[in-house]
N, C-alpha and C positions, 0 to 999 in steps of 0.2 A: 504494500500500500504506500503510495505519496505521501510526504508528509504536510505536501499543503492539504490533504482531504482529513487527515487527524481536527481530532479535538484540543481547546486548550488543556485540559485535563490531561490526554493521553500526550502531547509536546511537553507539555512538563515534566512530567514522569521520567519521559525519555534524556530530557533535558538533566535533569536532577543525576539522572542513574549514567549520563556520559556516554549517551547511547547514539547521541547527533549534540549538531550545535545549533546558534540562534543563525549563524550566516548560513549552516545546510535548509534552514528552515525556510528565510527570507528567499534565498536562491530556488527553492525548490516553488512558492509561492509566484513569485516573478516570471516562472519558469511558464508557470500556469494561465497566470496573467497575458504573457506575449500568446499563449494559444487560442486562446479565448475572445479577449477582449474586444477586437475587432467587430465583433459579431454582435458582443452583450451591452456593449458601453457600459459599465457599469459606474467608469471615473471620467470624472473630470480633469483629473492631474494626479500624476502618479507621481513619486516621490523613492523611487528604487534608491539613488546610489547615497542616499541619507540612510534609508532604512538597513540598506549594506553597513553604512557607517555605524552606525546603531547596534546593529548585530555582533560585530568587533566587539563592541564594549561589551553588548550583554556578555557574551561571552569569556571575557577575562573577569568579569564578574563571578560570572557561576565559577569559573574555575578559582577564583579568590573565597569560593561559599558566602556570595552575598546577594543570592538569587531570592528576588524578589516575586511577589503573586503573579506576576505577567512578563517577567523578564523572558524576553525574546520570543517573543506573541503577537506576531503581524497584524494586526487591527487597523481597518480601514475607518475614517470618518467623513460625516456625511459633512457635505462640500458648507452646511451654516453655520460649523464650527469652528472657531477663531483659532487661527494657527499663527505661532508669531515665525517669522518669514517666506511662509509659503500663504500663496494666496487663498481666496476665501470669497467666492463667488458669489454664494446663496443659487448658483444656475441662471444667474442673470447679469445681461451685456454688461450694464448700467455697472457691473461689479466684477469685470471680468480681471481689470488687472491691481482691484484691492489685495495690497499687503498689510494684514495686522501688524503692529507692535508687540502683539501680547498675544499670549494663549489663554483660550477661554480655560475657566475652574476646570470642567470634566479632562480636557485635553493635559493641564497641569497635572490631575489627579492620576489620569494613566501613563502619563510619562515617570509619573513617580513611580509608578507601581512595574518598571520596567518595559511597559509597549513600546512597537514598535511600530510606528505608522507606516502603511502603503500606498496612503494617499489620500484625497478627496473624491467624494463618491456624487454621484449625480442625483440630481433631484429636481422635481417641480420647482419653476423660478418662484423664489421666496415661499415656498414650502405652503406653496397653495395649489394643490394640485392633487389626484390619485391616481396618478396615473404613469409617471415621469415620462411624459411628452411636452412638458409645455418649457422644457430648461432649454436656455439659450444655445445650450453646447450640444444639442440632439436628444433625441428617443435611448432611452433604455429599454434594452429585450429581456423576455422572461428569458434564462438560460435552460428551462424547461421544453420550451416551445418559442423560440425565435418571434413565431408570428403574436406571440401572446404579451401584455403587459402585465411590467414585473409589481404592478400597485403603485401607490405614492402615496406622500409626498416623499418619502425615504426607499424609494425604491433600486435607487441604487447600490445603498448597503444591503439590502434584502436580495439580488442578484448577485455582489460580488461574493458573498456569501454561500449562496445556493453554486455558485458557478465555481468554489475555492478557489475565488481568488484574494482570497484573505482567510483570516480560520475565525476572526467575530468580526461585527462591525456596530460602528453607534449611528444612529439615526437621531431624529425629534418627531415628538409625539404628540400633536394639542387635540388632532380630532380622530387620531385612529392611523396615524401618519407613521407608524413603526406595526400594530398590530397587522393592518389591512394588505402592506407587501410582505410581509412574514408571510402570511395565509395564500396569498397568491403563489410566492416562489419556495412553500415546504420548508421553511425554515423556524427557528422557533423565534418570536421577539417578544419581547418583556419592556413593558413601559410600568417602572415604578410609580407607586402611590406616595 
């Protein structure tokens, strides 16, 4: 089995026990990514040779024993989450070449906790949509059925997901915008209360 089609659970493991590393992990994702993507759109901007860089560290991490809940855990984010140097669309023109300053809390939070981002995922422009046809940067496809949509307004974390080419992704949820592409693309999503 791939290791981009594993769980964070079963990459940990493997991780912990010296059985792979976070760069076999990344590389193996990316790997996934270049086969796919073309088809699924699922990003807006990918982010490989950070997450390479990324990987490195995790890496002399775990081998230092200071491996963290997600160190070296490919996690894509959906494109309205504040990334400090890489941009941050929301799927719309009007924001196509916004660079934050700052990383929003959840992006600081996973950084801490050792992820490793793959990139920005595509979605309905300003996360008004279910559909993700309406973002500046193109249609997202179900990875199930091509001719199918993958939901929205997070439907491109909900395909790169279903398609491995990530192993979790974070979306946003105000009306059903994380449930509603889970459901569509067989994936599981969870919007906390």
């Amino acid at each position: 089995m791939e290791l981009h089609s594993l769980t964070i659970h079963e990459l940990s493991e493997k991780l912990r026990a010296g059985e792979t590393t976070a760069e076999a992990i990344v590389e193996s994702v990316f790997r996934r990514i270049d086969a796919v993507e073309k088809k699924v759109h699922a990003y807006i901007t990918l982010m490989g040779e950070t997450a390479l860089a990324e990987a490195r560290v995790a890496d002399v991490a775990i081998r230092q024993g200071r491996m963290k809940a997600l160190t070296g855990i490919p996690i894509a984010l959906k494109d309205i989450l504040c990334t400090q140097g890489v941009r941050t669309t929301c799927g719309s023109k009007m924001l196509e070449n916004f660079v934050p300053p700052y990383d929003a809390t959840v992006v600081e939070k996973l950084r801490a906790a050792g992820a490793i981002f793959t990139g920005k995922t595509n979605m309905d422009e300003f996360a008004m949509g279910s559909s993700t046809e309406t973002s500046f940067f193109g249609v997202t496809r179900n990875p199930w059925d091509l001719n199918r949509i993958p939901g929205g307004s997070s439907g491109g974390s909900a395909a790169a997901v279903a398609a491995d080419e990530c192993i979790a992704a974070l979306g946003s949820d105000t009306g059903g915008s994380i449930r509603q592409p889970a459901a569509h693309c067989g994936v599981v999503g969870l919007k906390p209360t």
